[in-house]
N, C-alpha and C positions, 0 to 999 in steps of 0.2 A: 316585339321589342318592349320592353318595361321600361316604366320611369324609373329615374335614378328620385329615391326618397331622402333630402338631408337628415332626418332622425334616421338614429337605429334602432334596429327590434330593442327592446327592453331589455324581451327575454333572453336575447343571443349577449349583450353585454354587461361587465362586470359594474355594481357599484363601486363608486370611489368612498372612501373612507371619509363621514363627516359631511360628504359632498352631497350635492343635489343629483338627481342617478338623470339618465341622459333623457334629452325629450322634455323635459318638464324645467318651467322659468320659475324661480323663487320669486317672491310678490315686491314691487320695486317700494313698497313703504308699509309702513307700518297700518291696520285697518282699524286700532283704537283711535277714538277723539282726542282732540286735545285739550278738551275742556277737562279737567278733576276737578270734583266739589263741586258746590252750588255757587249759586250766579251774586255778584257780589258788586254792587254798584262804585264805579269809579270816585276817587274823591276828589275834591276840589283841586287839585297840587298839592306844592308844598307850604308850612304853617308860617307866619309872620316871623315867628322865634328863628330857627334857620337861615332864614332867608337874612334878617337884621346881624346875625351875627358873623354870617359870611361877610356880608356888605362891612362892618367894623372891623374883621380881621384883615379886608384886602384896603380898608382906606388906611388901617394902623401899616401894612408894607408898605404902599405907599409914601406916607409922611416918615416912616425912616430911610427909607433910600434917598428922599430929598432932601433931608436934614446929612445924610451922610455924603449925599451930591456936595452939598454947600461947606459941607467940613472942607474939603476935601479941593474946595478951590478957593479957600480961606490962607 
């Protein structure tokens, strides 16, 4: 009695077009790094300027939606 073998001969079976031929697993990810380029030290965040002009753009929403709150129950 023989064992029943899940793969087939290779050689008794057709390639598929494009496909990976029978018996044989394609690699589940990629084998390059994920590093590209050289090592480049993080920098502190973000710069003062940014950060102030967000903070000014969302206190200027602010004081007109309460200026137009107060229209508005005028």
């Amino acid at each position: 009695m023989s064992a029943h073998v899940p793969d087939p001969d290779p050689r008794n079976t057709t390639r598929p077009q494009g496909g990976v031929p029978p018996g044989e697993t394609p690699p589940g990810e990629s084998s390059t790094g994920s590093g590209a380029g050289p090592y480049r030290p993080l920098t502190r965040g973000w710069g003062k300027g940014p950060l102030v002009l967000i903070c000014l753009v969302a206190l200027a929403c602010a004081l007109f939606f309460l200026a137009y709150a107060v229209m508005l129950n005028v």
